[in-house]
N, C-alpha and C positions, 0 to 999 in steps of 0.2 A: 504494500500500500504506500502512494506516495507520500500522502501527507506524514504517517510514523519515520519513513526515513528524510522528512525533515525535521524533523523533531530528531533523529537520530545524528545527522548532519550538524544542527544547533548546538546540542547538549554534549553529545559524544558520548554517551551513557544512554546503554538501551534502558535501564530500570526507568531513568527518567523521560524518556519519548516514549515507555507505551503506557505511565502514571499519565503525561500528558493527553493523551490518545484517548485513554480511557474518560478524562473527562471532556475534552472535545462531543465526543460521538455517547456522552453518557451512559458508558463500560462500565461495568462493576471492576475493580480493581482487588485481584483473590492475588495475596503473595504465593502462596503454595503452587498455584497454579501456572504462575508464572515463572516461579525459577521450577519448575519440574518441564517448561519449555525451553529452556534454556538448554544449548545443544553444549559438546564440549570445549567446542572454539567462542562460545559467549556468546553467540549469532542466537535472536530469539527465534523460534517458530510463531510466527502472528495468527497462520492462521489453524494450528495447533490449538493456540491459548483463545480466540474466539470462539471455536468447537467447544471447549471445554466449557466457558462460562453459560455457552445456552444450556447445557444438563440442569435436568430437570432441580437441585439445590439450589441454584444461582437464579433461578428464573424472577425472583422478587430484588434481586439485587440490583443495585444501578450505582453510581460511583460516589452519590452521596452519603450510602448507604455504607460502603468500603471507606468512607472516609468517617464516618460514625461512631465504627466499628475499629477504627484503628487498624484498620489494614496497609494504611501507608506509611506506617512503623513499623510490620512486624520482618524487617529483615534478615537478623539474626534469628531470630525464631524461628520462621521464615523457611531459613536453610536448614536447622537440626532436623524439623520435621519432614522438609523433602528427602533429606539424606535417606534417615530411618525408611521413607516410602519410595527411595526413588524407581523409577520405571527406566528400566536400561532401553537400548535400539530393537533386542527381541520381545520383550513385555508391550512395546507398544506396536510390535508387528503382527504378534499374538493376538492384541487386542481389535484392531483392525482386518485378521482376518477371519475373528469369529465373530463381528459383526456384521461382515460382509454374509458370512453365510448365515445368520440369524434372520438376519434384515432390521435388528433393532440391539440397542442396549439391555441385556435384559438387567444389568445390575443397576442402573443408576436409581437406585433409591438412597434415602437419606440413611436408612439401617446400616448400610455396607460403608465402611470406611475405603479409604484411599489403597491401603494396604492389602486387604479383603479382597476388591475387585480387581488388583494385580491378578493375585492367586487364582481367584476366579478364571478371568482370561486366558490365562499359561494354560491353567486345564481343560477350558472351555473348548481351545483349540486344538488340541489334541483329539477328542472328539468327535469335532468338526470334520476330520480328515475319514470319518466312517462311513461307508457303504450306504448309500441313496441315504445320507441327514440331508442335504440341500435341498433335496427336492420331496422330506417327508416333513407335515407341520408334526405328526406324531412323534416322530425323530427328532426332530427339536427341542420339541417340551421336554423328552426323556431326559437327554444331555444336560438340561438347562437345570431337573431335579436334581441331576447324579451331581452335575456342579456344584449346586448348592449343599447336598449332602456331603458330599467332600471337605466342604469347610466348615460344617457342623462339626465333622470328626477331626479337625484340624484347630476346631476351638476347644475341644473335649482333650485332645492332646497336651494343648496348651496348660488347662487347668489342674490335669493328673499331673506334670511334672509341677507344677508349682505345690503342691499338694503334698508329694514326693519329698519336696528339700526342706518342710519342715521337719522339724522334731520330733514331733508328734503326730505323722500320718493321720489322718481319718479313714480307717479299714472300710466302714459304710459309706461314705462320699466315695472310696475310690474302687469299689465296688459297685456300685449304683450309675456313676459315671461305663464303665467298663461295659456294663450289662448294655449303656442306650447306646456304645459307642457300635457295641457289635450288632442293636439289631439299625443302625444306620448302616453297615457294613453290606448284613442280610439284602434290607432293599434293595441297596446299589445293585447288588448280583442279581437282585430279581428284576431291576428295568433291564439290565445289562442282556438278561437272556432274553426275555418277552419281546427287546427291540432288535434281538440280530446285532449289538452292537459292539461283539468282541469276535474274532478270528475263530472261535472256540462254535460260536451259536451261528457263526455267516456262512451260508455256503453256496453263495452268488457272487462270482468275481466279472468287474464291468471288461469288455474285451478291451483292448489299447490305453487301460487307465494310467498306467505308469511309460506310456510312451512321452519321447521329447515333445512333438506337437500339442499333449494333452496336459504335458505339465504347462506347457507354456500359454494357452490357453486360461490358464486356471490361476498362473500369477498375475496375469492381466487381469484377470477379471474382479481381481481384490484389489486393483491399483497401485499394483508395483510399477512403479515410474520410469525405473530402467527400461523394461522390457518394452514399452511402448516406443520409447527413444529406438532400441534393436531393432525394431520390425519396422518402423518407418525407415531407416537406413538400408535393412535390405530390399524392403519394396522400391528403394530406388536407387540400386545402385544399378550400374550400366551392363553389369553382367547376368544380373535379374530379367531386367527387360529385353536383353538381346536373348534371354532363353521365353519368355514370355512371347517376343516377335515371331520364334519359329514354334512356337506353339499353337499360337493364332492364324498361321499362313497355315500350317499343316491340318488345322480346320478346316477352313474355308475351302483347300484342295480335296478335302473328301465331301463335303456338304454338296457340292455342285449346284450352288445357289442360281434360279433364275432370276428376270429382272424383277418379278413382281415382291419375292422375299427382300429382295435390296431396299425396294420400296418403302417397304415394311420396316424393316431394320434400321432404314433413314429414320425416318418418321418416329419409332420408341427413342431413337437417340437426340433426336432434337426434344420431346417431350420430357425424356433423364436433365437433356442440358436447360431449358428452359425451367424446369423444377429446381434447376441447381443455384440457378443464377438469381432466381429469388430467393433461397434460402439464403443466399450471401449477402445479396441487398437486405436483409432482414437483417442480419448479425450485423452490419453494417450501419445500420441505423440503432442496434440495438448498444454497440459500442461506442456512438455519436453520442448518445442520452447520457451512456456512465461518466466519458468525458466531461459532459456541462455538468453532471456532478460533481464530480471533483473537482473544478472550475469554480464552483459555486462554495463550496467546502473549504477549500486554498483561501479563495477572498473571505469569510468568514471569518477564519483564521487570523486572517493577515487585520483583521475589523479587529478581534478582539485586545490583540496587541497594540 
């Protein structure tokens, strides 16, 4: 966004161009949220940290409200608690591609801390990776229980070893704990079977699933950035198309086209290219309008100073 990297230009401190940013455009300002965007070279992700503040916590927040709240103090705090939570390059890839396959957030409730919904994610995606979940809502919901019972047992771990290092054990606490951890245990093996969702209960393998095409297919389609970049390089590099040109001459040599197919074949291509040619005039006027936004936003700016 251009106006944060003047703000970033001005100040030379990102903290302070996206505190500014934030009250320009009336951004709730979350510290957590923003040094957990913070990459390792100090470069912020903007629009990382806009995703985040629309989750469903933030949605009563606006920058007044962060400032109320003392959140444009809490720096060193700030960081201890990002530390403790932070989300490395695989936790947030995790996370994005079990939402890709979900189609929604299923954690963002206020119950689940920052911590929690890591965990969540790492295992949610693992999952993810099972035999027809994308395309079952049945398979989803499954996954989505076993998830959550996973960190039930993971909270139940947590309090037997704490339990553990007193002096004093509680034999009935750590008994009673033990009993609900195992029948969470129970369930999980009973979705796990009912849904076909381990190696053990599947006995349908998709044909070409682990082929190079399929994988690649499938990174794209979670929005790995790279690959889009690869595939438009090969659709145009010179030796693509020269294999493309004798694939298309070698058509046309067995089709034995008349004139009247020619016809025909003119006429859908002018209708593709006239369809195309508005959709571009559309984007075209549609990137004119964001312009005089930002136009209009810049001089704002430049007003309030």
């Amino acid at each position: 966004m251009k106006i944060h990297q003047d703000y970033l230009d001005t100040y030379k401190d990102q903290e302070k161009a996206i505190k500014c940013l934030c009250a320009l455009l009336d951004w709730p300002y979350i510290a957590t949220v923003y040094f957990g965007n913070l990459g390792d070279d100090g470069t912020l992700d903007l629009s990382g940290y806009y995703r985040q503040i629309q989750m469903k916590q933030y949605q009563d927040r606006n920058f007044e409200t962060s400032l109320a709240d003392g959140e444009l103090g809490k720096d060193a705090e700030a960081i201890r608690d990002w530390r403790a939570s932070q989300w490395t390059k695989k936790d947030t890839q995790n996370m994005n591609y079990a939402i890709s396959v979900i189609g929604y957030d299923p954690f963002d409730v206020d119950e689940i801390t920052d911590e929690d919904r890591k965990y969540c994610f790492n295992m949610l995606a693992g999952y993810c990776d099972a035999e027809g979940v994308r395309d079952d809502s049945s398979k989803i919901q499954a996954i989505i229980q076993i998830t959550q019972l996973h960190l039930q047992c993971r909270k139940i771990d947590k309090v037997i070893n704490e339990e553990l290092m007193l002096k004093m054990p509680n034999e009935t606490k750590l008994r009673a704990l033990s009993d609900t951890k195992g029948k969470f245990l129970n369930s999980i093996s009973t979705i796990v079977k009912d849904n076909g969702l381990s190696a053990n209960y599947n006995d349908s393998n998709r044909a070409g699933k682990n082929t190079l095409s399929m994988k690649m297919k499938e990174i794209a389609e979670i929005g790995f950035e790279q690959i889009r970049t690869n595939l438009f390089d090969i659709h145009t590099a010179e030796a693509m198309r020269q294999v493309a040109d004798i694939s298309n001459r070698s058509i046309l040599d067995q089709l034995s086209l008349d004139d009247s197919d020619y016809v025909d074949m003119i006429k859908e291509q002018r209708e593709m290219l006239q369809s195309k040619t508005e959709q571009c005039e559309e984007l075209e006027e549609e990137n004119r309008c964001l312009k005089n936004k930002i136009a209009e936003l810049e001089s704002y700016k430049i007003k309030k100073r």
